[in-house]
C-alpha positions in Angstrom: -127.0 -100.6 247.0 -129.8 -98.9 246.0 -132.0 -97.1 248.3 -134.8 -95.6 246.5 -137.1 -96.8 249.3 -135.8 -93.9 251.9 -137.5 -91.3 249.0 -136.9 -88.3 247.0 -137.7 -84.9 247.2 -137.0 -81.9 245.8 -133.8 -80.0 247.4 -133.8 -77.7 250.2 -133.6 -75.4 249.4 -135.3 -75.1 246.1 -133.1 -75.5 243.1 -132.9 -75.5 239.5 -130.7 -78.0 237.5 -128.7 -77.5 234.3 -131.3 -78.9 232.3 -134.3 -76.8 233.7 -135.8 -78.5 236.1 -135.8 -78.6 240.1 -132.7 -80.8 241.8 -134.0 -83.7 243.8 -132.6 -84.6 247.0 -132.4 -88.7 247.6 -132.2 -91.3 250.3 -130.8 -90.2 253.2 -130.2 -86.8 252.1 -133.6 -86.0 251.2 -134.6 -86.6 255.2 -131.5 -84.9 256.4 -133.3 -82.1 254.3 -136.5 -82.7 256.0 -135.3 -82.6 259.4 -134.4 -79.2 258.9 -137.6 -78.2 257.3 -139.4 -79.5 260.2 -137.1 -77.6 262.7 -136.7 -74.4 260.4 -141.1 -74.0 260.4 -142.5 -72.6 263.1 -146.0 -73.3 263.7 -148.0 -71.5 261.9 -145.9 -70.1 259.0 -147.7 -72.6 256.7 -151.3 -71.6 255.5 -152.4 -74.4 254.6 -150.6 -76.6 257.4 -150.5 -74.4 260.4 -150.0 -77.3 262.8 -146.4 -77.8 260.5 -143.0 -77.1 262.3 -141.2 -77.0 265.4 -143.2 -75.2 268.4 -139.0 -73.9 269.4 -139.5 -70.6 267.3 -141.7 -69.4 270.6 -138.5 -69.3 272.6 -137.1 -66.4 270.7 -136.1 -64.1 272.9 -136.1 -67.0 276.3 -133.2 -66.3 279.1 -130.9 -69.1 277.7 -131.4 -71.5 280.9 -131.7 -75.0 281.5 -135.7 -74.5 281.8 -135.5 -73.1 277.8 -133.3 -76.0 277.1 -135.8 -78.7 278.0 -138.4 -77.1 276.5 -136.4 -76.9 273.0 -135.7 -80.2 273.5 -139.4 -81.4 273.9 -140.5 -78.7 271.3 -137.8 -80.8 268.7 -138.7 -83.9 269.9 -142.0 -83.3 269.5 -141.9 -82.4 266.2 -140.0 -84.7 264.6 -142.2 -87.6 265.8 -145.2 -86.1 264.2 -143.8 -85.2 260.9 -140.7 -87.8 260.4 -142.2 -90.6 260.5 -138.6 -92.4 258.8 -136.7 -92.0 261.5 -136.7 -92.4 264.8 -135.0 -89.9 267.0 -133.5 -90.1 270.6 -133.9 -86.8 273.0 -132.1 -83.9 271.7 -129.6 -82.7 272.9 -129.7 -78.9 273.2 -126.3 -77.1 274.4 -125.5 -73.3 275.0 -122.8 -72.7 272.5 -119.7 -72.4 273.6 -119.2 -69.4 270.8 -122.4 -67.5 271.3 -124.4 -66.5 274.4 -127.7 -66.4 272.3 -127.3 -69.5 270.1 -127.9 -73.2 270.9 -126.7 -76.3 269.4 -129.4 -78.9 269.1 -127.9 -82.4 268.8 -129.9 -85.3 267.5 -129.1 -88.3 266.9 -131.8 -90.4 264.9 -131.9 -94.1 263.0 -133.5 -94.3 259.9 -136.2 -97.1 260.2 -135.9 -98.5 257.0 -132.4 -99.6 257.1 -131.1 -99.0 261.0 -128.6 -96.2 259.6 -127.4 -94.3 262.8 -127.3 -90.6 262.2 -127.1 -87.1 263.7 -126.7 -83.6 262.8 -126.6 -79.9 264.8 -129.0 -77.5 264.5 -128.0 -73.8 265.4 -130.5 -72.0 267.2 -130.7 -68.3 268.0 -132.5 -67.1 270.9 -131.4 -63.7 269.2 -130.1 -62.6 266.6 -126.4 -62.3 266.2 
């Protein structure tokens, strides 16, 4: 099935192929990718876009606490209804890990509009650094 309607972009991150050029991300790879551009920005890092990213990056540094936690959360979902507009996402899910005092896990589980494709993936954040 082909599903050149979800989109390419080029890979993240930035690649080079074997015949010179930049590697391309498609379908629902390329807004896998996306999703974590989006969360990986903090606002503000972009010159020419500083209203791009995820408003979580202010957190750095937060008591790891159920009121940091909902905040992430609405920081993420946030973001990704402003600059995803392919999917749509349900709350994230943000988790102390059990592994790290300072890191979070944010769960989200999206569908991809154009074909109802139920997905999710785990973001590791660091409140500080490891």
């Amino acid at each position: 099935m082909a599903r050149e309607f979800l989109g390419a972009g080029w890979k993240f991150p930035i690649r080079v192929n074997a015949r010179g050029g930049f590697s391309l991300s498609r379908a629902e790879q390329d807004i896998e990718e996306a999703i974590w551009i989006i969360l990986a920005t903090s606002k503000g890092e972009r010159v020419m876009e500083p209203d791009f990213g995820c408003g979580m990056h202010d957190y750095v540094f937060a008591p790891n606490d159920p009121a940091t936690r909902g905040a992430i959360a609405y920081e993420v979902q946030k973001a990704l209804i402003e600059y995803e507009p392919r999917i749509e996402a349900g709350v994230p899910r943000v988790e102390a890990s059990p592994e790290a005092a300072n890191r979070l896990l944010i769960r989200i589980d999206y569908r991809v509009r154009s074909n109802n494709e139920k997905r999710n993936l785990v973001y590791p954040f660091y409140l500080q650094e490891p």
